[in-house]
VOMARSE-194520 format. One record per residue (C-alpha): y, x, z; residue in one letter. Coordinates in steps of 0.02 Angstrom, whole numbers, plus 50000, padded with zeros to 5 digits. Example, Ala and Ser with C-alpha at 12.3 -4.5 7.8 and 13.67 -1.06 7.14 Angstrom:
2
497755061550390A499475068450357S
END
This chain:
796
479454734651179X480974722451192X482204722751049X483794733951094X484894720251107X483894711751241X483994728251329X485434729351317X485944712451352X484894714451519X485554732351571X487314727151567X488224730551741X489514717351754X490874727051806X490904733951621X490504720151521X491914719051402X491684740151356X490024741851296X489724741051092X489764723251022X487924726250977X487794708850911X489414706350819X488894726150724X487264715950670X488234702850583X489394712650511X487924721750405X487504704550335X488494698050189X488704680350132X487164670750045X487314669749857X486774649649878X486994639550022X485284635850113X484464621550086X482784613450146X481854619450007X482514635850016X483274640250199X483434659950152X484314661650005X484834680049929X486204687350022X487654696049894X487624715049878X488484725849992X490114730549922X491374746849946X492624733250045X491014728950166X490774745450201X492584747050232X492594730650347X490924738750445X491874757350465X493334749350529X492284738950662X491314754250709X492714766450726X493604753350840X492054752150935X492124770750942X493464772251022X493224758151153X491814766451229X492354782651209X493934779251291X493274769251431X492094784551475X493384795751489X494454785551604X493144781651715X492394799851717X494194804951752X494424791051904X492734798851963X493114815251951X494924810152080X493834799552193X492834813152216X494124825652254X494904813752362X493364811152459X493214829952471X494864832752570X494564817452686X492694826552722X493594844152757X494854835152869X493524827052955X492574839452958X493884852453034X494204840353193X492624845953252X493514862153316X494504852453434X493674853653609X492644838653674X493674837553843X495194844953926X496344844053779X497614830853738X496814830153552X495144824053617X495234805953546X495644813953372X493734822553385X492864812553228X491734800053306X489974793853217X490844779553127X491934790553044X490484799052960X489594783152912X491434776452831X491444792152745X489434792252694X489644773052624X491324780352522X490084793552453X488494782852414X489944770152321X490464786952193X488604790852172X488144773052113X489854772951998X489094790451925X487454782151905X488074764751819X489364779951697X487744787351671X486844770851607X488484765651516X488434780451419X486494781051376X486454763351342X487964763551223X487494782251117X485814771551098X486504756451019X487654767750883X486144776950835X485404759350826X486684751750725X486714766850621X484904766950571X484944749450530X486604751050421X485674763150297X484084752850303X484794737150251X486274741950119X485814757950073X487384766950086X486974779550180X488274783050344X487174792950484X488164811050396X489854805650415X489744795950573X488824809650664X490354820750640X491594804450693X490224805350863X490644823550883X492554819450885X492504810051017X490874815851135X490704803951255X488894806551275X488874824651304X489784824751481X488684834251576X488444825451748X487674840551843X489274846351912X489564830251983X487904827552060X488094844252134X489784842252214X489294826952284X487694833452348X488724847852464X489854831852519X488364821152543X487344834552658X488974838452751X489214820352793X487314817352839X487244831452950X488794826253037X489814843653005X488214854353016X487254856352861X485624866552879X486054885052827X484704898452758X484584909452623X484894897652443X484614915452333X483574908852181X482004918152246X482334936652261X481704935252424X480144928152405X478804937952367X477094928752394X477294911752436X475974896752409X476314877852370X475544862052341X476364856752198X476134840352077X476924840351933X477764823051830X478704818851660X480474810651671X481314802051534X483134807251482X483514788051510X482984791051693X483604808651750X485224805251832X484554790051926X483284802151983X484414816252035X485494805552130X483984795952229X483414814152273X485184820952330X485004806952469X483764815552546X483804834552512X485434842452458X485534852952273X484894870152337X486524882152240X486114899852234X487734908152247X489024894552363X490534905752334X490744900152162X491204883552047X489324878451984X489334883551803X488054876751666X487474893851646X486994895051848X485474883851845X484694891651674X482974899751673X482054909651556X480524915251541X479364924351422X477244923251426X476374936851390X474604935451303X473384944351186X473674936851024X471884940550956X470944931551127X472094921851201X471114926251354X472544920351451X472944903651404X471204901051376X470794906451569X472444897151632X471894881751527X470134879351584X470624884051757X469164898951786X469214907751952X470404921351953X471414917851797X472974926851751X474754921951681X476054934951655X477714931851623X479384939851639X480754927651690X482914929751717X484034919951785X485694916151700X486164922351537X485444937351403X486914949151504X485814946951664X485094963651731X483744960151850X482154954851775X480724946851884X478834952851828X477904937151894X475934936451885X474974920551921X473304919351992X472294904451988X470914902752134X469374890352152X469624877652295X468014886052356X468544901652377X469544897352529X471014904352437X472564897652363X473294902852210X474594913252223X476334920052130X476744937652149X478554945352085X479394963352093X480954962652033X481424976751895X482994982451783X483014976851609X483374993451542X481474997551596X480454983551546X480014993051368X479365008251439X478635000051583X477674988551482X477315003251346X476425012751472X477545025351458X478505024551620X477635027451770X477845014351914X478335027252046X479675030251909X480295012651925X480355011352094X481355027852118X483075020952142X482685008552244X481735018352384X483315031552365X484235018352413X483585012152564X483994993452567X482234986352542X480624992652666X479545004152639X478114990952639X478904980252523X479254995452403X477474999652427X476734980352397X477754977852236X477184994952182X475284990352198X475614975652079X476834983351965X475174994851942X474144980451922X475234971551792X475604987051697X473624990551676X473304974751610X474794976251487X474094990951406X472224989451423X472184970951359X473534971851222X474604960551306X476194954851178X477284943051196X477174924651129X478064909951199X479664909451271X480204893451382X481924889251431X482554874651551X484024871451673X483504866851833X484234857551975X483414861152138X483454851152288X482954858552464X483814862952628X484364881752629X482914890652731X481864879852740X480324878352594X479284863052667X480064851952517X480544857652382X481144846852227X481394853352057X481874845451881X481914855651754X482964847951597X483014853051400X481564861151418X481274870251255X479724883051201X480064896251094X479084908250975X479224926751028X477874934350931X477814945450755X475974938950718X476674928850524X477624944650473X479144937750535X479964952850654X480634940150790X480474952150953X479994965850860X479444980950966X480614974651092X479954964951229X481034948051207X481924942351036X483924944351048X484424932650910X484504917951044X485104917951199X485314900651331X486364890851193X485314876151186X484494867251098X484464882950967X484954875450817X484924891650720X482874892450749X481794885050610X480774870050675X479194880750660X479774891650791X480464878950922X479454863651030X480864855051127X480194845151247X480434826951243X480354825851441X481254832851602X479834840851718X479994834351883X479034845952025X478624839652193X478194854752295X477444852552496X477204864352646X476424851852752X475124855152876X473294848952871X473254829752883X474974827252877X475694812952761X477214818252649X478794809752680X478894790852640X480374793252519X479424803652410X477914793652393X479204780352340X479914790752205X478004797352148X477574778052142X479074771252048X479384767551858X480504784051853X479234795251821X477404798951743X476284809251840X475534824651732X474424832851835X474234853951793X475504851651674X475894870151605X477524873951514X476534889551439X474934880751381X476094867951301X477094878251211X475674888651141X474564873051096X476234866551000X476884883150908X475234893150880X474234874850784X473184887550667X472844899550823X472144889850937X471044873650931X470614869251119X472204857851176X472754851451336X472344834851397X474044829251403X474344834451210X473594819451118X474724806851235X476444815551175X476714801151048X476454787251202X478134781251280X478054785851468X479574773051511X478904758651617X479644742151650X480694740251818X479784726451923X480804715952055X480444708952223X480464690252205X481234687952386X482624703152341X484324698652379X485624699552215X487294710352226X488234693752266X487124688052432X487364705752503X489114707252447X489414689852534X488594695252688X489934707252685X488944720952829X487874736252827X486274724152888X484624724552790X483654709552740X482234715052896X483994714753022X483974732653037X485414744453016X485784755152877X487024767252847X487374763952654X488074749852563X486424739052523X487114738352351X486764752752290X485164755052377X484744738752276X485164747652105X484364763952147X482834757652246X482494741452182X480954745052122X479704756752196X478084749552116X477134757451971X476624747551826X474824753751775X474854767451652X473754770951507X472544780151626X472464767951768X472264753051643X470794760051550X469974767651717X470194748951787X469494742351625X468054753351595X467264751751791X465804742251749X465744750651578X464634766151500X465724779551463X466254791451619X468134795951522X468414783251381X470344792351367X469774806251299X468204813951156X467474825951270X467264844051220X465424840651171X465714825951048X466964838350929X465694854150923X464794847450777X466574842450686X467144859550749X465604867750648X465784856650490X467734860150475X467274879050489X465864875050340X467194867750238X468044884850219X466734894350204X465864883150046X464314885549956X462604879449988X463094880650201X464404867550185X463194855750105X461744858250206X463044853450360X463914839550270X462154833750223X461554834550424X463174824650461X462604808650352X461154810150427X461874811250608X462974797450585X461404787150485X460524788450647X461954783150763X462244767550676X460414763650662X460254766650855X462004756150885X461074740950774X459534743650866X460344740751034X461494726250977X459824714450928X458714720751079X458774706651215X459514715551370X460594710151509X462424710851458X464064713551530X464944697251585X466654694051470X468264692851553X469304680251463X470844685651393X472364678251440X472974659951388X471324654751391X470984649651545X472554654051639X471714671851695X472764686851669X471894703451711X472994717251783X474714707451766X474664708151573X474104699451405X472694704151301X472144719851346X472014737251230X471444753651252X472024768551136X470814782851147X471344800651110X470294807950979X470774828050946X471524832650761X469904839250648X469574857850706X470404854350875X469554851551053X470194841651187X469894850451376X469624838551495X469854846351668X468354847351764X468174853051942X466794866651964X466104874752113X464674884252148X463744871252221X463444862452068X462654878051987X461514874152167X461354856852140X460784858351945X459374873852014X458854860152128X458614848552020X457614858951902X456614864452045X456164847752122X455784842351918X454544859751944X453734853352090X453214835552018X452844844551853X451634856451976X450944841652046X450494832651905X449574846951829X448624850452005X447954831951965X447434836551786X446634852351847X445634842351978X445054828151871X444494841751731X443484852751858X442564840151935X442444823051832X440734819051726X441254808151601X442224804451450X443444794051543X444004807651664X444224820751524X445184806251441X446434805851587X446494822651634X447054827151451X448554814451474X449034820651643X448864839851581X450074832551419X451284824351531X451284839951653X451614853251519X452924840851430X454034839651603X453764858551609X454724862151453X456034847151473X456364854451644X456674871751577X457784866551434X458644854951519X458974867951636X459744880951524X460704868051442X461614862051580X462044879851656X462904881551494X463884868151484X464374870151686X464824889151648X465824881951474X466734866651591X466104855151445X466524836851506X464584829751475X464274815851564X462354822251551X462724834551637X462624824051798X461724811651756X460344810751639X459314794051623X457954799251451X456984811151571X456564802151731X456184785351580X455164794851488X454194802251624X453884786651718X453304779251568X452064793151524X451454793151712X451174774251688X450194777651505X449184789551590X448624776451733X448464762051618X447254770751503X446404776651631X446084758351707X445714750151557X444234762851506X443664762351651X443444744751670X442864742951496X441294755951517X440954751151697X439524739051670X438644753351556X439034767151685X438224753851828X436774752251775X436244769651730X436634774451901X435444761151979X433914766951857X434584785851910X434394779652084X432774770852068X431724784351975X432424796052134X431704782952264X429954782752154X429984801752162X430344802952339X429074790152383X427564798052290X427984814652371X427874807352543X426284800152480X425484817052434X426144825052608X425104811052701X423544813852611X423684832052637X423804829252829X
END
């Protein structure tokens, strides 16, 4: 990673040169003057100690700082804040000459005409990129105090981060909360796109929606990235509000829910985890804050690709007051339901679908000891057009998980069925850090309605590909948060969990034929590079767009690296590598004589291993070819320096899963296998059963013996090998042997080709013997026959 002041030195937007932090001039103020003055033979002399009148001299400099930034932020989040509702009355006025009739009027010419909408689209796209550039401006410069902070304390040990952090909170430039300007902007944005006639549906937050299905991929954003990302997205699909009538509110776009789960099994995490067919997540989830009444009961159902079916969400909507009793057991669902069929607003066959999983949900409650255990809070911002569900964007911010459970003594929810002593005040600060995971990352998901063969929308391929976000496929805000808050509960983690401590943020590559600001502000028209039109200032397209390609990350690297390699998933210790640290960590608690005999069949494991590694580092073999690294020949692989590869090794008494796609057919393809090994075992005992019924000689037995060995040995191989990978198919264990197994088939063609060599060579070597008493065999016979035809003629 670059140094901050290169970074910041390189992120500067020209237009606000002169208010970010003097970075540099900060630096030099923390260095005091040397005690000698350097010299050739010593060109770092001791530097004085820092004094009460330096630290004076750096407070001063950082307070004036302070207020710099602080001030320009607020001026220029002010101007945007007028620009904006300027903009807004020249849309509505725009917008309300659309009444006046095309023809017969004398107003006709004052009828908005298409380059009125594209004056006022370009005015719009000019605010966005002045939000995005605040938005940098304000990262870039909270960065560089924590920076100069951190470095303050480390070098003169007086330490400042206390005190300043309450001179930060007097003047907050870095809290302004920039949803409220992405959504007003997103309504004036859709409005101006659509010419006057935004799409209009039904924007309720899902109380509609019953069943519906998705594709959905899921990807991490970086807080340095979200509000570039929000306002590339409003360009395309407008912020989806749920209630229009109202000013947005921070509360509005809050979401709660809380995961049920038996706290003994974990059967559902477990099932949701390892993705088997037909597994289960329950959860209860609000909208808004702890005051809100209506509760959804959610369920979610995993299927198998094979199944033809998709998995599916189900949700009946219920009143908090009955959510205790419900779960309990001790209200009937009929019960539940009773108001709402009195009065008359929802169908009968609604009423009666949300009853038949109400039924479902409540069963499982009770008959599985269902409690809850993880709550997860987020804000979302939603992007889709009203109505319509075939793209829908969501990025779900300050996403925080939450302990709900009683299981340390602690009464947290108590016999209630959510804790009270929080509520959406993020991020929680009155929680202990044992009972809070706040995520690091936004959670950015793309969800499709597309029909069969059809390509998603080139924009959002774009977005997927760019530096702006890491792809995290079956990324689960439940699994996470239990993996992270229950450590001494559960001990099979997510893939994603060992690459928490990797930064996701990925340079920004450049086209090396792109235009700068100046050449298109020069060319002074709405004409792209290719001659085509476009709508929006190239400018900002530049700084939003100006880099669509993805860098390699940590996954693509090593899968690039490792092609030609031997290991099927270097990222990752498979499942089957930890069982036997698994079992030793267990022996360590339990002691005694066990413990030893296990620590004493380690040594002896990893004795072998190394003797085996040795072995096949002298044995002449053909070896992989090389690559040079970079600088040594001019070759750079993959657009980078030397290469490395971190692996993710699981903590001691931890698995890692590694998802692995099972279907029925490969419980098929491993009986077929075992059969077909069945067959040649078959035949290779019908050829020992042949040679030992009807051979004469030592030599035969010989062979048939090694071909009735070889037979009975791929017999029980077979049948082991069998069981053993049903088992590890039925566990989803991530063994490359499992596919592909290379000792057998060596071992039996080697055995086959025993069996024929010994045969040959006795053969040959007791052939001359066995020749010759066959020709005296066949001589006395010819005598005999001879003297009996010799006898019949005298008779006649």
């Amino acid at each position: 990673m670059n140094r901050f002041g290169e970074q910041l030195r390189s992120s500067m937007i020209k237009d606000y040169f002169w208010h970010y932090i003097a970075y540099d001039d900060l630096k030099d103020a923390l260095k005091t003057q040397y005690v000698t003055d350097p010299s050739p033979s010593n060109p770092k002399p001791d530097r004085k100690p820092w004094t009460e009148s330096d630290e004076r001299r750096f407070v001063a400099l950082l307070e004036s700082e302070l207020d710099k930034v602080a001030t320009f932020q607020s001026l220029k989040s002010n101007e945007i804040i007028q620009r904006i509702k300027a903009s807004e009355r020249e849309v509505n006025h725009v917008v309300s000459r659309l009444d006046i009739p095309a023809s017969g009027s004398r107003r006709a010419s004052e009828r908005p005409t298409d380059e009125d909408f594209l004056l006022l689209e370009a005015d719009l796209s000019d605010i966005i990129a002045d939000v995005h550039d605040l938005a940098k401006f304000t990262q870039l410069n909270y960065t560089g105090f924590q920076k100069i902070i951190k470095k303050h304390d480390k070098q003169t040990m007086w330490y400042l981060k206390p005190v300043f952090a309450t001179r930060l909170n007097a003047k907050p430039f870095f809290k302004d909360n920039y949803d409220a300007f992405v959504v007003k902007l997103s309504r004036l944005y859709d409005l101006v796109r659509t010419k006057g006639n935004p799409v209009k549906g039904d924007s309720s937050a899902g109380g509609g929606q019953q069943n519906f299905i998705r594709q959905t991929t899921k990807y991490w954003v970086h807080p340095d990235n979200i509000t570039e990302l929000k306002l590339i997205v409003l360009k395309h699909l407008p912020v989806l509000v749920f209630n229009p009538s109202k000013e947005f509110e921070e509360k509005d776009s809050a979401i709660t829910s809380i995961y049920y789960d038996n706290p003994d099994t974990w059967e559902l995490y477990k099932g949701r985890l390892q993705k088997t067919e037909g597994a289960e997540a329950i959860r209860l989830r609000w909208y808004g804050g702890m005051d809100v009444d209506q509760i959804f009961v959610e369920r979610k159902t995993h299927r198998e690709d094979w199944t033809g079916e998709k998995s599916v969400k189900a949700r009946f909507p219920m009143k908090e007051k009955y959510v205790n009793s419900y779960l309990s057991g001790d209200m009937t669902v009929g019960s539940v339901f009773e108001k709402m069929r009195k009065d008359g607003k929802k169908s009968e066959q609604q009423i009666a679908d949300w009853e038949a999983l109400a039924k479902e949900v409540q069963y499982r409650a009770v008959t599985r000891n269902l409690q809850p255990v993880c709550r997860t809070f987020y804000h979302r911002t939603a992007f889709q057009l009203p109505g319509d569900a075939r793209v829908r964007i969501s990025l779900d911010t300050e996403l925080s998980m939450i302990r709900e459970d009683n299981l340390d003594g602690r009464r947290r929810a108590g016999d209630n069925w959510r804790r009270m002593d929080i509520g959406i005040d993020w991020p929680f600060r009155q929680l202990p850090p044992e009972d809070i995971e706040r995520f690091p990352y936004a959670v950015l998901e793309v969800k499709l309605q597309t029909q069969a063969g059809q390509e998603p929308p080139q924009w959002i391929r774009d977005l997927t590909a760019s530096h702006l976000v890491e792809a995290v496929p079956k990324f689960s805000k439940f699994i996470h948060g239990c993996a992270t808050l229950f450590p001494d509960k559960i001990n099979l983690l997510p893939f994603w969990f060992p690459q928490m401590d990797v930064d996701i943020r990925k340079p920004v590559t450049h086209d090396d034929d792109d235009e700068t600001d100046d050449e298109v502000e020069q060319r002074g028209d709405n004409t792209a590079t290719d001659g085509t039109q476009i709508a929006n200032p190239a400018i900002y397209e530049r700084r939003l767009t100006e880099a669509t390609r993805n860098e390699l990350d940590v996954e693509e690297r090593v899968g690039v690296d490792f092609l030609a390699g031997d290991e099927d998933y270097p990222l990752y210790d498979s499942d089957d590598e930890s069982d036997f640290d698994d079992a030793l960590e267990e022996a360590r608690r339990v002691g005694g004589p066990y413990y030893y005999r296990m620590l004493l069949s380690s040594y002896l494991q990893r004795t072998g291993h190394i003797t085996w590694e040795v072995l096949k580092a002298i044995t002449p073999r053909p070896r992989a070819t090389q690559i040079p690294e970079a600088g040594s020949n001019g070759i750079t692989v993959l657009g980078t320096g030397k290469r490395t590869v971190k692996r993710f090794t699981a903590p001691k008494g931890k698995r890692i899963h590694v998802p692995i796609r099972v279907e029925p057919k490969v419980y098929f393809a491993a009986e077929r296998t075992f059969l077909s090994w069945l067959e040649f075992s078959i035949l290779i005992g019908s050829i020992a059963a042949t040679l030992l019924n009807f051979g004469s000689d030592y030599v035969t037995f010989a062979s048939a013996w090694i071909f009735t060995t070889i037979a009975i040995m791929c017999l029980l191989y077979s049948v082991m090998l069998y069981v053993w990978r049903v088992d590890k198919i039925r566990k989803r264990r991530d063994v490359k042997r499992i596919y592909y197994e290379k000792w057998g088939p060596t071992m039996l063609c080697l055995g086959l080709l025993l069996a024929v060599l010994v045969n040959f060579i006795l053969r040959v070597r007791h052939g001359n013997g066995i020749a010759s008493d066959n020709n005296s065999q066949s001589q006395n016979q010819i005598v005999a026959n001879m003297s009996s035809y010799d006898m019949r003629g005298l008779e006649l």
